[in-house]
N, C-alpha and C positions, 0 to 999 in steps of 0.2 A: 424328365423334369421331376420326378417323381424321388425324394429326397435323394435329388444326386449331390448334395455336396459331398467331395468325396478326401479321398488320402490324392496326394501331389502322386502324380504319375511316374514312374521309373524316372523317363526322362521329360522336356519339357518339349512339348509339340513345335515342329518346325514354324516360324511364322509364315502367315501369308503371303503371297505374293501379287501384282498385279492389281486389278480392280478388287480383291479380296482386302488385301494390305489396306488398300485406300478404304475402304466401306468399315473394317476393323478397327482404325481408327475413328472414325468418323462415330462407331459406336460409341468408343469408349472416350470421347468427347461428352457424350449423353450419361451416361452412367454415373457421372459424382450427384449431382443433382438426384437421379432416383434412388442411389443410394446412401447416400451423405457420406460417401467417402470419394478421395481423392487420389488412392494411389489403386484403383482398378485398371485391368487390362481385361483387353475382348479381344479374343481369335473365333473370326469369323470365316467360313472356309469348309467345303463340302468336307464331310466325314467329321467334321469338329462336334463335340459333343460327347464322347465314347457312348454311341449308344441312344442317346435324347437327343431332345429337340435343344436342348441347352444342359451346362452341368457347371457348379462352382466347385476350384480347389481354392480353398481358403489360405493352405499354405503355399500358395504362388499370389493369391489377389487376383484370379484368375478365371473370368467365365467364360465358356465354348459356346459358339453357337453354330449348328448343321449348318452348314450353306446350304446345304440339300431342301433344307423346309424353306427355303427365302419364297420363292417362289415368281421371283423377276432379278431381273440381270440387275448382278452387281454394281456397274458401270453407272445403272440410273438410281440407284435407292441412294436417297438422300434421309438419314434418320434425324436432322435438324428441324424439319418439318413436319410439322404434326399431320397436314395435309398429306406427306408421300406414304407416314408408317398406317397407312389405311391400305394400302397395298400388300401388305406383310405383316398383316396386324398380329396374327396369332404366332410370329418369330419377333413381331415386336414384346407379345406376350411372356414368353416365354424367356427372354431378357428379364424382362422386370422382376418376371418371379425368383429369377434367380440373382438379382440385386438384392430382392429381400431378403434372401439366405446370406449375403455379402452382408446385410446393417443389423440383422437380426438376428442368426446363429450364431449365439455367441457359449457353444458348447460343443463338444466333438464326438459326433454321434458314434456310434463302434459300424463296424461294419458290418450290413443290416446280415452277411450269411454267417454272424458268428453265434448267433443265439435268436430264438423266436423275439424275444423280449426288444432286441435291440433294432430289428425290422419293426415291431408296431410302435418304436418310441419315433424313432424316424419318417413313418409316416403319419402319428398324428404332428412332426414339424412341421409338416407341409402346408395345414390349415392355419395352425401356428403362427408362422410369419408373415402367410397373405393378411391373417386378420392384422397385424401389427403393419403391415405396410399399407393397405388401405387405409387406417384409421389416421398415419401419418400423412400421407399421401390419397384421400377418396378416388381421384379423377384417374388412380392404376386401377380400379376393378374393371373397367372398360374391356384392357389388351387383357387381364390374367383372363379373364370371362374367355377370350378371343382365343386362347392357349389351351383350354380343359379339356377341349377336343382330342389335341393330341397326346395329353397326360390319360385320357382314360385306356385309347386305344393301346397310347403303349405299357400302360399298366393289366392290361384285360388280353392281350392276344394271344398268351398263351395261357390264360387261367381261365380257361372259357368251359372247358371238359367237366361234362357233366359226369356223376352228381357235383351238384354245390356243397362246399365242403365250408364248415365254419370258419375257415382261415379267408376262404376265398369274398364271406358275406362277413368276415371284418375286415379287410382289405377297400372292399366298395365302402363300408361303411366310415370308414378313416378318408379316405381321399374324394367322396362323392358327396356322402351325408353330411360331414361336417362342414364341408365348405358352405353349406346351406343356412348353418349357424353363425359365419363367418357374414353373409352378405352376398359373396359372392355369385354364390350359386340361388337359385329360387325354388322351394320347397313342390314349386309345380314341375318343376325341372325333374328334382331328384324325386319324385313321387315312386316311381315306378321302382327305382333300385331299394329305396324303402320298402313297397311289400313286398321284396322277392327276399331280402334279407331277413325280413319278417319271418315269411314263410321258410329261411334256413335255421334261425337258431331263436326264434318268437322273441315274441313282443319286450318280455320284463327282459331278456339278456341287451337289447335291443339299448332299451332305456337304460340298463347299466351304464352299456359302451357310451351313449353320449354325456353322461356324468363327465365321464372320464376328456372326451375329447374337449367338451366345454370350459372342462378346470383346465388342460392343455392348454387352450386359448388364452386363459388368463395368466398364462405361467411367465416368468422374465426372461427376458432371453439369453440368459447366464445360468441358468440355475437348471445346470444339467440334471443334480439330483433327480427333482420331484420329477423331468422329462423320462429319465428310466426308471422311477418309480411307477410310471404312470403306462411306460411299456410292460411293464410286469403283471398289473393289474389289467391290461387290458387281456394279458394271455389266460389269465387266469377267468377270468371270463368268458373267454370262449374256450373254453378246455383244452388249452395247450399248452403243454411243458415250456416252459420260460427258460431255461436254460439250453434246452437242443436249438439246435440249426433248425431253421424253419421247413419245410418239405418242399423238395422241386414242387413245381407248378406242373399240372396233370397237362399233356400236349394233347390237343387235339387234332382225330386223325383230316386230315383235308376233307371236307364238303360234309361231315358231319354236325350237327348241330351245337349249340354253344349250351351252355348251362344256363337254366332259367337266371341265374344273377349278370351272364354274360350276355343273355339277351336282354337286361333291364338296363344296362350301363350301356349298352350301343342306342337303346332306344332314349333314351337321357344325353348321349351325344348328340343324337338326330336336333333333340327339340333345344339343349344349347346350342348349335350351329347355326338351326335356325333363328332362334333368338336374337344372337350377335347381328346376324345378317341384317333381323329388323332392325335393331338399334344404333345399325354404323350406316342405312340405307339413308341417301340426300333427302332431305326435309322437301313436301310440297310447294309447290309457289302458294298455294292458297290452302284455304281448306277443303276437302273432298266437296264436290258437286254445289260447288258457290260460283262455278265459271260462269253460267247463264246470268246470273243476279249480279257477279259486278260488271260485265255487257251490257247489260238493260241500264246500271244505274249510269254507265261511260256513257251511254247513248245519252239519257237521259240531260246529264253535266252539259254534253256538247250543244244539245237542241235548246236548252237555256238561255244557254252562252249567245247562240246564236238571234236567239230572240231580243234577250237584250243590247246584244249588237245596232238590230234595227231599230230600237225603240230610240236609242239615245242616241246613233249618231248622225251627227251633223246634217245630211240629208234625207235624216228619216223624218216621220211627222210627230208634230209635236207632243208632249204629254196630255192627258187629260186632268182637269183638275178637278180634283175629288172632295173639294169643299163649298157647301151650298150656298149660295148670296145669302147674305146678313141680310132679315125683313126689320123696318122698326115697327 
């Protein structure tokens, strides 16, 4: 999910079939609404996505999402209910994000392995559109929250190889920090991948980058210019040639440890999963350790109840009267 809008595919993906077919539509029933457009199509369907949890081709009107990440059978997910996509919330995520690339990219990013410049314009898009989709839309930062998970993992698995290399601590800084700016994400979240970037290219480079992502944010969503203007700038800030191809990603070897930035982004995953968990968790009947006290006061209502039952009826004894003879 990670700026996959991409170039239309050689060919055009087989459609679904079966309960896939059925659940594909049923998406893209949902989709004009979160993206104010009307001629989108969803292929829904294991291996959909080239790679992500979800991906937009603009030149088909066409978003992919994994079957693989759903995470329950086709057959029951019902996406018209707000109630079912709590089941699937983080492939409900990961939709949305990729509607906002459908109402908000509205420029044609290069492909991110043609030049450094054109990978970090592309993903400061990323923060980009959530904040323009949120701001249209508030009640999307819920599912995109729900989805971050899987954008960092699949952004970090293979850039984890230590040392940390300024590409790798502007990379977290583009798609972790900034969403932080966005709303999104919450500065206690991202705390941790901040001072590990800190501690790769310090503080003032740091504060540069988010100049940069912040004007990002404010950018139109037409005005490709200033977006690779602003990937250029960002290269030049971390000391990387803007016109090369950006460097494979360092592989790490199996059961070796990750790079102090790749351990801050896993531990920033931990504490948004758990996050989400609290926030999508069913509300109390009451409030925490009130159960005794409205017990006592039920009893209490009933033992009333019941008192005045005898007082007044019919074959209880009379009232007493509480006003004292008039003396002259």
């Amino acid at each position: 999910m990670t700026a996959r809008t991409a170039a239309a595919p050689a060919a055009r993906p087989a459609p679904p079939t079966g309960a896939w077919l059925k659940l594909s539509a049923a998406l893209a029933g949902q989709v004009p609404d979160i993206a104010g457009r009307p001629d989108l199509i969803v292929t829904c369907a294991p291996g959909a996505g080239h790679g992500a949890p979800a991906c937009f081709f603009p030149a088909l009107a066409l978003i992919e999402v994994d079957g693989n990440c759903l995470g329950v059978d086709p057959a029951t997910a019902d996406p018209a209910s707000p109630a079912d996509r709590e089941r699937y919330r983080a492939t409900w995520g990961a939709l949305i994000h990729e509607c906002a690339h459908a109402a908000h990219t509205r420029w044609a990013p290069p492909p991110a392995a043609t030049a450094a410049w054109a990978e970090a314009a592309r993903m400061l898009e990323e923060s980009r559109i959530e904040a323009a989709q949120t701001t249209r839309r508030p009640a999307d930062r819920r599912w995109i929250r729900a989805a971050i998970t899987d954008l960092v993992v699949q952004d970090f698995a293979a850039a984890a190889a230590p040392p940390a290399s300024a590409q790798e601590a502007g990379s977290a800084a583009a798609l972790i920090l900034a969403r932080a700016d966005t709303g999104i994400l919450e500065t206690t979240e991202t705390g941790p991948v901040a001072r590990a970037v800190t501690a790769v290219i310090g503080a003032p480079r740091l504060a540069a980058l988010r100049k940069v992502w912040q004007a990002a944010q404010a950018t139109a969503d037409d005005d490709a210019r200033t977006m690779l203007k602003f990937g250029r700038r960002w290269c030049r800030i971390l000391g990387i040639q803007p016109d090369t191809p950006p460097p494979p990603a360092p592989a790490r070897t199996p059961g070796s440890a990750p790079s102090p930035v790749g351990r801050a982004v896993a531990q920033a995953a931990a504490a948004i999963t758990a996050a989400v968990a609290a926030e999508n968790a069913p509300l109390p009947a009451g409030p925490p350790g009130k159960a005794a006290q409205r017990a006592a006061e039920n009893t209490a209502r009933t033992t009333a109840a019941s008192a005045a039952s005898a007082v007044f009826s019919p074959g209880g004894p009379p009232p007493r009267r509480a006003i004292a003879a008039c003396h002259p």
